[in-house]
C-alpha positions as CSV (number, residue, x, y, z in Angstrom):
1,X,-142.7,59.3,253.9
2,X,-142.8,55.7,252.8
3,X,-143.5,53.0,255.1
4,X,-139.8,51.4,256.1
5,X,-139.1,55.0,256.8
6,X,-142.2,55.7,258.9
7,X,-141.4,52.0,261.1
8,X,-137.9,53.0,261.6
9,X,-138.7,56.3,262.9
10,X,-141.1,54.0,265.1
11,X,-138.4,51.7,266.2
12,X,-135.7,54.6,266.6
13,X,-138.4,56.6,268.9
14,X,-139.1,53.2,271.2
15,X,-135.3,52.7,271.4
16,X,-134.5,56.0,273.3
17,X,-135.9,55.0,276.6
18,X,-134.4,51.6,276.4
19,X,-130.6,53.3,275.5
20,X,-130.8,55.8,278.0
21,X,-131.8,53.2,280.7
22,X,-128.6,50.8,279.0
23,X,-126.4,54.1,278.8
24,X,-127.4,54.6,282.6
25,X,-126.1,50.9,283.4
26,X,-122.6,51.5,281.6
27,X,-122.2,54.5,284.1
28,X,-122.7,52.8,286.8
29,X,-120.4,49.7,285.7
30,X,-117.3,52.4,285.5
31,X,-114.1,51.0,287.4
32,X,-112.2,53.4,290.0
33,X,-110.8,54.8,287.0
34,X,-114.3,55.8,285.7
35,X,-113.0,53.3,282.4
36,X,-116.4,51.3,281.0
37,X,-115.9,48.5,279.1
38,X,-118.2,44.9,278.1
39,X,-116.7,41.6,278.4
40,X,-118.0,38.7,276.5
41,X,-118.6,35.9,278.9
42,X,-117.8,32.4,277.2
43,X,-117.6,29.0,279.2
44,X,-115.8,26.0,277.4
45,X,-118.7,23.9,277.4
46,X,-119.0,20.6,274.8
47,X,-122.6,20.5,275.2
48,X,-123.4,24.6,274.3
49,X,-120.5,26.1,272.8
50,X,-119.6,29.8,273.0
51,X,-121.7,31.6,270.3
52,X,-118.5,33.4,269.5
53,X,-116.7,30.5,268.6
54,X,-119.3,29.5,265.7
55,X,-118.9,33.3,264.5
56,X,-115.5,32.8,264.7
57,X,-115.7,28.9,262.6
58,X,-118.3,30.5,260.2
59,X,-116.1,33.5,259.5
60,X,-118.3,35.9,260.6
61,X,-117.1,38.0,263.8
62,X,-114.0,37.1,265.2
63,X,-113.6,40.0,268.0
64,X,-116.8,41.9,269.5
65,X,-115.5,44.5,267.9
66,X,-116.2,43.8,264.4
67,X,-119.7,43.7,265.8
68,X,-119.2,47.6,265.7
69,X,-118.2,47.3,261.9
70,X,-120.9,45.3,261.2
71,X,-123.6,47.6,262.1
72,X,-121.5,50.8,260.7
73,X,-121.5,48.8,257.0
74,X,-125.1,47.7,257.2
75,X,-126.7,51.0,258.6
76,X,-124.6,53.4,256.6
77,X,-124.1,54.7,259.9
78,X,-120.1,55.3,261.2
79,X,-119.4,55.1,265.1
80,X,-117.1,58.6,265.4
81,X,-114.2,57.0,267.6
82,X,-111.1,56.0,267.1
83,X,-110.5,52.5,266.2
84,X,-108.5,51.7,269.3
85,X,-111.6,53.5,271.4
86,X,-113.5,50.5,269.3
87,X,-111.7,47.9,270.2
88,X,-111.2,49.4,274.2
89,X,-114.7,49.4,274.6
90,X,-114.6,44.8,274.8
91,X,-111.3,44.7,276.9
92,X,-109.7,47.4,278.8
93,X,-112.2,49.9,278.8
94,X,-113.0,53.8,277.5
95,X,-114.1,56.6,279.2
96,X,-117.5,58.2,279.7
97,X,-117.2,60.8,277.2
98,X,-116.6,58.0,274.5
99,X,-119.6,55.7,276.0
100,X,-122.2,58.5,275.7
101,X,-120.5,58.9,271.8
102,X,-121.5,55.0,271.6
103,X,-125.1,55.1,272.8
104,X,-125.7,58.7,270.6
105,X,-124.6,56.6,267.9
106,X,-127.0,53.3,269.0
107,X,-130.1,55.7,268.9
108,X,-129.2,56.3,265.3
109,X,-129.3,52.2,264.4
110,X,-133.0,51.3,263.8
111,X,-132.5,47.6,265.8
112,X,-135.9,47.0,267.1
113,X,-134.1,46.6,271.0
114,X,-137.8,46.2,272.5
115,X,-137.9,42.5,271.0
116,X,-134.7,41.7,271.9
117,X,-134.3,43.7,275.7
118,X,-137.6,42.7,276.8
119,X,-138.3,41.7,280.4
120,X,-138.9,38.4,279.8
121,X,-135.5,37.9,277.4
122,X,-133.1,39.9,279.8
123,X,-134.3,37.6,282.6
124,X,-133.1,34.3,280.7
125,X,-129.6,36.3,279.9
126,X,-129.7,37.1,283.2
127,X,-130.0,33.7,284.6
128,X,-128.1,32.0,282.4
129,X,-124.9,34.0,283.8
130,X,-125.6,33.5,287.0
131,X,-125.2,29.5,286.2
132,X,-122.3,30.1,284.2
133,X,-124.0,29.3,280.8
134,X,-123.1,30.5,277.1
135,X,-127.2,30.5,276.7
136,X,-126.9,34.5,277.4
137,X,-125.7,34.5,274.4
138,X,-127.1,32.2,272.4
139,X,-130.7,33.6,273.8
140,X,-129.9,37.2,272.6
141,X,-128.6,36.5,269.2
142,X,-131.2,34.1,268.6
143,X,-133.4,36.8,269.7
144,X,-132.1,39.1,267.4
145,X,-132.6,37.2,264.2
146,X,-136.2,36.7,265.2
147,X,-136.7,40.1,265.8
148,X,-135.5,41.3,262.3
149,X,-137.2,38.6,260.3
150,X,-140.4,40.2,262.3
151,X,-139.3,43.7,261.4
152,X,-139.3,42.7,257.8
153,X,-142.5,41.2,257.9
154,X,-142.0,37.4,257.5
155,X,-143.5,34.8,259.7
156,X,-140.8,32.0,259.3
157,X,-137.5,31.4,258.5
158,X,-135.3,28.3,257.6
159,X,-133.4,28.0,260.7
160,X,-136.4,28.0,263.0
161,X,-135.7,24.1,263.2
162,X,-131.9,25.3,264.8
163,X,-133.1,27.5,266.7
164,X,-135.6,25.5,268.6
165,X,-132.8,22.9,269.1
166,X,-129.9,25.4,270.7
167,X,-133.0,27.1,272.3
168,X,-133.7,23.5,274.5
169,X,-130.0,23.2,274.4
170,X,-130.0,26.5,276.6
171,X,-132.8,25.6,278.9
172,X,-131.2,22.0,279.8
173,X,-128.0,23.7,280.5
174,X,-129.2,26.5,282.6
175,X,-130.8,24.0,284.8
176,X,-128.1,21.4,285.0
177,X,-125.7,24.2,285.7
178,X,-128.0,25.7,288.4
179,X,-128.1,21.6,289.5
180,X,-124.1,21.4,289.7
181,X,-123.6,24.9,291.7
182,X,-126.0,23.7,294.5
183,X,-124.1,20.9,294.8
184,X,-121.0,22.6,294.7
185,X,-122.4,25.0,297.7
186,X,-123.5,21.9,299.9
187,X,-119.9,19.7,299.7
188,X,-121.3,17.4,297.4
189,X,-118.8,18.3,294.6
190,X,-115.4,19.7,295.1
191,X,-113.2,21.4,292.2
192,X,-110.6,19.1,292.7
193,X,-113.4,16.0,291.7
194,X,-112.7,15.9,287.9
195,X,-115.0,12.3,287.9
196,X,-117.7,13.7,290.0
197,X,-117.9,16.4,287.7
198,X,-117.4,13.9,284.3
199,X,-120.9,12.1,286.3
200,X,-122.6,15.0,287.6
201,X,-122.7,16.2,283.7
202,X,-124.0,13.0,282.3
203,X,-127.8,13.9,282.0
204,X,-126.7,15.8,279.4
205,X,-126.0,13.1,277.1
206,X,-127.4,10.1,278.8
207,X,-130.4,9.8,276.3
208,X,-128.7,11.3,273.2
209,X,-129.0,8.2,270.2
210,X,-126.0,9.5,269.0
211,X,-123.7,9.3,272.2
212,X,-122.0,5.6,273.0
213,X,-123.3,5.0,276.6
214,X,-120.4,3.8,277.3
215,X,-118.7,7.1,276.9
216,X,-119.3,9.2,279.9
217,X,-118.2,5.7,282.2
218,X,-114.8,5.5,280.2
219,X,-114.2,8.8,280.6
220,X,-114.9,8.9,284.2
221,X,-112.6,5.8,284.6
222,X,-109.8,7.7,282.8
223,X,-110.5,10.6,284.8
224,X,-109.8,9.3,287.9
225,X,-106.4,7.4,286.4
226,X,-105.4,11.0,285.4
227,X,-106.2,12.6,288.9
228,X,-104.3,10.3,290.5
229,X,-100.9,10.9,288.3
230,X,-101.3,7.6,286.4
231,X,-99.8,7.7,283.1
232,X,-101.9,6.2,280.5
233,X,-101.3,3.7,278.0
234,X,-101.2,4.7,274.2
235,X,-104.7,2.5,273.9
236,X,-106.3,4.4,277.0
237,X,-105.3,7.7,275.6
238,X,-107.1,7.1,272.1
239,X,-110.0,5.8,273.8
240,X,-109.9,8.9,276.2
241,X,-109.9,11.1,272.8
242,X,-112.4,9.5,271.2
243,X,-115.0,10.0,274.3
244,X,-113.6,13.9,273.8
245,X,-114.1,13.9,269.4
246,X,-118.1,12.2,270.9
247,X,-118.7,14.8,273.4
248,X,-116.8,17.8,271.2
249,X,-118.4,17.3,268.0
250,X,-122.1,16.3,269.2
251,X,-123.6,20.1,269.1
252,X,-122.4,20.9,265.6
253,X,-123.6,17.9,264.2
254,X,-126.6,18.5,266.1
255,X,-126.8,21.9,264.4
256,X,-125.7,21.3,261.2
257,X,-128.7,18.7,260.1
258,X,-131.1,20.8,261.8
259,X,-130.4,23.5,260.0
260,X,-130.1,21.6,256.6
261,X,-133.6,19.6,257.5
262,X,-135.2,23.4,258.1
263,X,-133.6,24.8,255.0
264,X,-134.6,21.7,252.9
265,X,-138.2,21.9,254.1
266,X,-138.1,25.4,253.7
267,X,-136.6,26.0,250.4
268,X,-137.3,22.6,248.9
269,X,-140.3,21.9,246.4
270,X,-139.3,17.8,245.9
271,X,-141.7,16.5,249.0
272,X,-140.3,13.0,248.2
273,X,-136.6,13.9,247.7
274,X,-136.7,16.2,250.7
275,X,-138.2,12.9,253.1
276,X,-136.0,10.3,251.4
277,X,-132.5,11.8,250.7
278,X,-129.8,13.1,252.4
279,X,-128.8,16.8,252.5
280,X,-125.3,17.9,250.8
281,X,-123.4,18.8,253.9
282,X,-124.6,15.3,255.4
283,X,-123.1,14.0,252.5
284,X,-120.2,15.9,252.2
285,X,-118.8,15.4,255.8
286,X,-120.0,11.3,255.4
287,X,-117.9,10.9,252.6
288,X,-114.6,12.8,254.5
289,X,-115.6,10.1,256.7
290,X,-116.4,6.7,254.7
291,X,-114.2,7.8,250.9
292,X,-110.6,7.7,251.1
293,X,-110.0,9.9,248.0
294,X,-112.5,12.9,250.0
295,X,-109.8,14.2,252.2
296,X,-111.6,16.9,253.8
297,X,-114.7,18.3,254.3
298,X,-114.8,20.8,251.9
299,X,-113.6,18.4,249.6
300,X,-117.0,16.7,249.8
301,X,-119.3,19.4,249.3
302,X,-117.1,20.2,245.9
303,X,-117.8,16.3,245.1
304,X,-121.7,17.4,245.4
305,X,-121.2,20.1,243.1
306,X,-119.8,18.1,241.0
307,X,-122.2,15.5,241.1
308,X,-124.8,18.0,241.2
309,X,-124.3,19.7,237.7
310,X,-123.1,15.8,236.0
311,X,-127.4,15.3,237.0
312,X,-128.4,19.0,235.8
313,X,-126.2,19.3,233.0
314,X,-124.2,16.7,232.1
315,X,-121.5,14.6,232.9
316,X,-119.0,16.8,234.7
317,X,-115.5,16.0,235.8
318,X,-113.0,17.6,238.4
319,X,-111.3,19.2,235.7
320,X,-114.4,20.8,234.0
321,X,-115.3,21.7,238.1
322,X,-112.2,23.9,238.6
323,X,-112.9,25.6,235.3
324,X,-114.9,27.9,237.1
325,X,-112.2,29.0,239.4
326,X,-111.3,32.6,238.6
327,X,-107.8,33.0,238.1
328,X,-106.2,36.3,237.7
329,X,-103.8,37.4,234.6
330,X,-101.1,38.1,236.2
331,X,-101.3,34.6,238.2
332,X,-100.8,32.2,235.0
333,X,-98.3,35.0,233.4
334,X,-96.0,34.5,236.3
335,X,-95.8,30.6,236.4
336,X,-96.4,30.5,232.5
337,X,-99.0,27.5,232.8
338,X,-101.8,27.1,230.9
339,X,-105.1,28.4,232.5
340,X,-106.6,24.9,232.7
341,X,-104.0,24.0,234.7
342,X,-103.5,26.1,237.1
343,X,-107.3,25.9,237.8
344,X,-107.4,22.1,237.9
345,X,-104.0,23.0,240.1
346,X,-105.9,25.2,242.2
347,X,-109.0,22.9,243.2
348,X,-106.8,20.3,243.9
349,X,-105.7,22.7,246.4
350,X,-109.0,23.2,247.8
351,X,-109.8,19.5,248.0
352,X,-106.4,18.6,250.0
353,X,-107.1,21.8,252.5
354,X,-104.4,23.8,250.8
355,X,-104.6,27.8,249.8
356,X,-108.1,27.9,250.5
357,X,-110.3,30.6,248.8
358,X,-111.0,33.9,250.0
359,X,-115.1,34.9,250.3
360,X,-115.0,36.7,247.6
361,X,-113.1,34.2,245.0
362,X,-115.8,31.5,246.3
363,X,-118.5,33.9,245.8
364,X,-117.1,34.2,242.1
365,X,-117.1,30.5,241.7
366,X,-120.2,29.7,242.9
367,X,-121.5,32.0,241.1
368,X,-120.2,30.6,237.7
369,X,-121.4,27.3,239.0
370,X,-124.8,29.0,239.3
371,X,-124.3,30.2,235.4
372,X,-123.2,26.9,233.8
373,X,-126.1,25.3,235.7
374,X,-128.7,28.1,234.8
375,X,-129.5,28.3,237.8
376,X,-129.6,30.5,241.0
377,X,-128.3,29.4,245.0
378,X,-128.5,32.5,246.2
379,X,-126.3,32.2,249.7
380,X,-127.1,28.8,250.4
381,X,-124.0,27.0,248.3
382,X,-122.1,29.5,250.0
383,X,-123.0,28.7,253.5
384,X,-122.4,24.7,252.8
385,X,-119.2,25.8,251.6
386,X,-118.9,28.0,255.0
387,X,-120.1,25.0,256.9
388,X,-117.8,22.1,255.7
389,X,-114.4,24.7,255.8
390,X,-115.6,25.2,259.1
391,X,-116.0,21.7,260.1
392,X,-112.3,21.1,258.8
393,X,-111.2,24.0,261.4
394,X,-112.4,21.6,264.3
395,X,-110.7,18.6,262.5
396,X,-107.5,20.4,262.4
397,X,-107.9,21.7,266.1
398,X,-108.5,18.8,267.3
399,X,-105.4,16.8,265.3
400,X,-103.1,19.9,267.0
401,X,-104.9,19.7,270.5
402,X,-103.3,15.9,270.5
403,X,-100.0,16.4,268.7
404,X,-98.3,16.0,272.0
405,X,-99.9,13.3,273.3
406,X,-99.4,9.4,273.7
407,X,-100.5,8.5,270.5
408,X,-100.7,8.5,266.9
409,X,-101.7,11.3,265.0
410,X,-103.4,8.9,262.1
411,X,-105.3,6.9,264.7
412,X,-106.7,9.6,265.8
413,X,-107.7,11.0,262.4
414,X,-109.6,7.3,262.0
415,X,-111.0,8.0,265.8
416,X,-112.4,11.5,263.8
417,X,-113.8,9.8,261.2
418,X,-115.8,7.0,262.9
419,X,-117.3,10.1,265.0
420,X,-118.5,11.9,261.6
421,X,-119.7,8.6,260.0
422,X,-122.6,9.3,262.3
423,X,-124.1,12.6,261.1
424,X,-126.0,10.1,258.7
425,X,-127.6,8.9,262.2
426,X,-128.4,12.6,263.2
427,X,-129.9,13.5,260.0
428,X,-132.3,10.3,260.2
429,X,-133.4,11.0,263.6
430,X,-133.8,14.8,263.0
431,X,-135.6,14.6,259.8
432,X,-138.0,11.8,261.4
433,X,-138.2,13.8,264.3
434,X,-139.6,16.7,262.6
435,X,-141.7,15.0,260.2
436,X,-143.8,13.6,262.8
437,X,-143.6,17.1,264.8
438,X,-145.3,18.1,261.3
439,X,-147.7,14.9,260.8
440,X,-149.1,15.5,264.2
441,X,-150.0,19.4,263.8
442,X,-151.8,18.7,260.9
C-alpha cells in the first residue's frame, strides 16, 4: 500500500465519527414533514461579501449544488441520487432515506473533516451566524484550503496573504455585528434608522487609506433625505452612488492585490521587480480606469499580454495577439473570411465585452500564448483572466443596479472609474505593508 493510500485510509477512518455525529444533526434538523435540507446563509454586506458570490464572479460554483459535482469529479466518487434529490438537499429538502445515502457517500470522500470541523473552527462558524456574518463561511472554506494544502504536505501557499486579510475581515465583522445587535436589543437602534445604521457601521471603514472620510457623512446625510421621502437631485444621487461604487468595491480590491502581492512573492524570482512594479491585474483594471482605448477590464489584462510577449519575444501587435485564438473550421467556412480576420474580429470582441470566451477556448489560448513565448503559466494567466472578467461583472451590475435612477448612465461609468484608479493606492499600501511584516521577522 503506498503512502497517499495508507493517509486516506487514515483520514477516511477519522472521518466516521465526525459523519455519524453530522448525520445525527441532519436527523434532528428534519421539518414536520421529516424533509432535511441545508441553507446557505448569505447577508448583503459591502464590507464581507457572501463567499458564494465570489464563486459565483470567479465562475466557480454557482448553486451549492454543484458543490456535490465538484467532489463526485474530483474523487471519482458519484453521489447515487437523483439530480433533483441533489439539488433538494440546498432548498426544499429530501428525506432521511436519501440523507443517510449522502453521509454513506461522505465517508467515501477522503476530506480531512478533523481540520476543518474542529472545536475550535465550528465555534467561530457558530458565532459568526449568531451575528449575522458571512465569516461562517468564509472561515470554513478558508479552512478547507488550508487543510488540503496540509494534507499534501506543503507548508505555504500564495494566498496565505488573502487569507489573513478576509480572515481579520471576519473577526472585525463578527464583533461589530455582535456591537450593532446589542444595540438593537437596548433601543439604541431601531430598523427603521437607516442613518443610525449608515453611523453605527462606520468603524468599519473609518481608518481604511483607501475610503474618502467623507463618505460614510454623505451617505448618512443622503440617508436621512431618503427616509424622509425627499427626492434627490441628479448631483446628490451620483454623489450617493459613488459613496456605494467606495463602499461596494473596497473588499475586492482589497483582495485582489493581496492576493497578487502573495502570488508575486511567492512565485516571483525578480526581488527588485516584485518590490518596485506593479502586478498585471493592478494594471489591467488601472488602465480600464485611466486609458480610454481599454474599455474593460479584461481588455487590460490582454494589453499585458500583449505587452508581455512584445518584452519576451518581440514586438507584438493586437493583430499578432488574436492569432492565438482558436477558431473552429466550420466558423470561417460559414462567414467565408479569412482566419486572420475573424481572429483579430474575435479579440476585438473580447476587448469591447462582447462573446466572451468559454474556459476551455481561454485555456487554449493561453496556452498558445504560453508556446509562442516558450514559456509555462500554469493557472495563473488564467485566473487574471478569471479575475478581470469578473471585475467587469460588478461593473456591469452596478451600471444595471442604476439604470433607473436620477442620473446618467456615463457619469456614473466615470464615478466607476475614479473608484478603480485607486487599486494602484491598495497595491502600494499592501505591498509595503507586507514588506515590512517581512523586514521585521527577519
Amino acid at each position: 500500500m503506498d503512502a497517499t493510500q495508507d493517509k486516506s485510509d487514515t483520514i477516511l477512518a477519522k472521518n466516521e465519527k465526525l459523519l455519524d455525529g453530522f448525520h445525527d444533526d441532519l436527523k434532528k434538523s428534519a421539518d414536520e414533514h421529516n424533509k432535511v435540507k441545508v441553507t446557505d446563509f448569505k447577508s448583503p454586506s459591502f464590507y464581507l461579501p457572501p463567499v458564494s458570490k465570489i464563486h459565483e464572479l470567479l465562475g466557480f460554483i454557482t448553486n451549492q449544488k454543484q458543490w456535490i459535482d465538484f467532489l463526485e469529479t474530483s474523487y471519482e466518487t458519484p453521489l447515487k441520487i437523483s439530480k433533483t434529490s441533489k439539488y433538494a438537499f440546498f432548498s426544499k429538502g429530501v428525506g432521511l432515506r436519501t440523507v443517510s445515502k449522502i453521509v454513506d457517500w461522505l465517508k467515501l470522500i477522503p476530506i480531512p473533516l478533523e481540520y476543518i470541523t474542529n472545536k475550535r473552527m465550528l465555534a467561530k462558524i457558530l458565532r459568526s451566524g449568531k451575528a449575522g456574518s458571512n465569516a461562517g463561511a468564509w472561515f470554513s472554506t478558508i479552512s478547507s484550503y488550508e487543510a488540503s494544502v496540509k494534507f499534501l504536505g506543503k507548508t505555504n501557499h500564495e494566498f496565505s496573504l488573502l487569507f489573513n486579510f478576509i480572515e481579520q475581515r471576519c473577526i472585525t465583522d463578527v464583533k461589530l455585528l455582535e456591537s450593532i445587535k446589542k444595540d438593537v436589543k437596548s433601543g439604541k437602534l431601531t430598523s427603521k434608522d437607516l442613518a443610525g445604521a449608515w453611523q453605527a457601521l462606520n468603524p468599519l471603514w473609518e481608518n481604511s487609506p483607501h475610503i474618502p472620510q467623507s463618505v460614510t457623512g454623505v451617505l448618512e446625510e443622503l440617508m436621512f433625505l431618503h427616509q424622509n421621502k425627499k427626492r434627490l437631485s441628479e448631483q446628490q444621487t451620483i454623489d450617493f452612488i459613488e459613496c456605494y461604487i467606495y463602499l461596494s468595491f473596497d473588499f475586492f480590491m482589497e483582495a485582489i492585490t493581496h492576493y497578487e502581492i502573495g502570488c508575486r512573492i511567492h512565485y516571483g524570482k525578480n526581488k527588485e521587480k516584485i518590490e518596485n512594479e506593479f502586478g498585471m491585474i493592478t494594471k489591467a483594471i488601472n488602465a480600464f480606469a485611466t486609458q480610454e482605448d481599454i474599455k474593460t477590464c479584461f481588455a487590460g489584462i490582454l494589453k499585458e499580454f500583449k505587452d508581455v510577449l512584445s518584452e519576451l519575444v518581440g514586438d507584438t501587435s493586437y493583430r499578432k495577439l488574436a492569432s492565438f485564438i482558436q477558431i473552429e473550421e466550420s466558423e470561417t467556412s460559414l462567414s467565408g473570411e479569412l482566419l486572420e480576420d475573424k481572429q483579430y474580429s474575435q479579440l476585438k470582441d473580447w476587448r469591447n465585452g462582447k462573446n466572451l470566451p468559454s474556459g476551455k477556448k481561454l485555456t487554449i489560448f493561453l496556452e498558445n500564448l504560453d508556446e509562442y513565448a516558450n514559456t509555462s503559466s500554469g493557472f495563473i494567466t488564467f485566473d487574471m483572466c478569471r479575475i478581470t472578467l469578473a471585475m467587469d461583472k460588478l461593473v456591469n451590475e452596478a451600471l444595471m443596479g442604476v439604470k433607473n435612477d436620477n442620473c446618467d448612465q456615463d457619469d456614473i461609468e466615470q464615478v466607476i472609474k475614479k473608484v478603480f484608479s485607486n487599486i494602484t493606492n491598495y497595491y502600494q499600501v499592501n505591498l509595503q505593508t507586507e514588506l515590512e511584516k517581512r523586514e521585521l521577522a527577519t
